[in-house]
C-alpha positions in Angstrom: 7.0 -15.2 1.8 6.5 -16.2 5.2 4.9 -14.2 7.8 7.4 -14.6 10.6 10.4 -12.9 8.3 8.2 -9.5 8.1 6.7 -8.9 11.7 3.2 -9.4 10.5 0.9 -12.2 11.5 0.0 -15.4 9.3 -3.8 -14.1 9.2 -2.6 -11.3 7.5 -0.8 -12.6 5.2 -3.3 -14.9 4.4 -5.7 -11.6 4.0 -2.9 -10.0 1.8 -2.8 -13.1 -0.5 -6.1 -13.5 -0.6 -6.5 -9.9 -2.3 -5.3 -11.3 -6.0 -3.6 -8.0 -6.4 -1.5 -7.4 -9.9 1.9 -9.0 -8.5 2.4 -10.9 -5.9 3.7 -10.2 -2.7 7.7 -11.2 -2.3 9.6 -8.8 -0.5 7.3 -6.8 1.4 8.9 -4.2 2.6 10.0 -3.7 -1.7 6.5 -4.4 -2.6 4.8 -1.9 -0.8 7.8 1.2 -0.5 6.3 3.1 -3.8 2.9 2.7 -2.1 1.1 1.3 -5.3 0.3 -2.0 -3.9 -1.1 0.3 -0.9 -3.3 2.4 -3.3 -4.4 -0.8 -5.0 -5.4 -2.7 -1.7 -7.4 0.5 -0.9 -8.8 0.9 -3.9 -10.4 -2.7 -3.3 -11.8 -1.4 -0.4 -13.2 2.0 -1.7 -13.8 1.5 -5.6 -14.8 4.8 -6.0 -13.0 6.9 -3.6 -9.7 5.7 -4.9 -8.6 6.1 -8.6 -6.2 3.8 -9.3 -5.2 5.3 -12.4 -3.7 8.4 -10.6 -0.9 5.9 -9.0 2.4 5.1 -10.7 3.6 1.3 -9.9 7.5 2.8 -11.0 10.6 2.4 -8.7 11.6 6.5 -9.1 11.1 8.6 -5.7 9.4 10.7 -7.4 6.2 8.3 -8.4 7.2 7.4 -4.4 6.6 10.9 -3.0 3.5 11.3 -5.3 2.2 8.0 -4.5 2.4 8.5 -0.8 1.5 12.2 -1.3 -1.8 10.6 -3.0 -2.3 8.2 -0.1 -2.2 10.0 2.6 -4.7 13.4 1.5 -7.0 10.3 0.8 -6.3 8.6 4.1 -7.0 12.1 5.6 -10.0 12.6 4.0 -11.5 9.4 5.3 -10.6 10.2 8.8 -8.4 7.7 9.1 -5.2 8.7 11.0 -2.2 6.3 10.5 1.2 8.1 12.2 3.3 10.2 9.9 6.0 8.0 11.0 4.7 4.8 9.8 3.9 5.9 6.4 7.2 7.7 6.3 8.9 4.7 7.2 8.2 2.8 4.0 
């Protein structure tokens, strides 16, 4: 995967590699649409706020929509505001 071909800088995916998440990045814009790679990289950064468990890793739209559903009441109850738009866009 090279950084260049997704818009996102070499540091990060450096960071992103670094992470030794349960599959590898490839296709990024794949890996991340069901947003379990998303709830797994925030779980490694809040172990106990996040349950993994509760996320589905399966291509339907609807382990999608829950996933992101998921995501997002737990973005917004850590206060941190990321754009409807941007998680929508996935």
């Amino acid at each position: 995967m090279n950084a260049h071909d997704y818009g996102i800088s070499r540091n990060t995916l450096k960071w992103l590699q670094s992470l030794d998440l349960s599959h590898p990045l490839k296709n990024l814009r794949r890996d991340l649409a069901n947003g379990f790679m998303v709830a797994q990289l925030l779980s490694r950064y809040f172990p106990t706020e996040l349950q993994l468990h509760s996320f589905d890793n399966s291509p339907s739209s609807a382990a999608k929509a829950d996933n992101w559903q998921q995501i997002k009441k737990f973005l917004k109850k850590q206060g941190i505001n990321i754009p409807a738009t941007l998680l929508e866009g996935t």
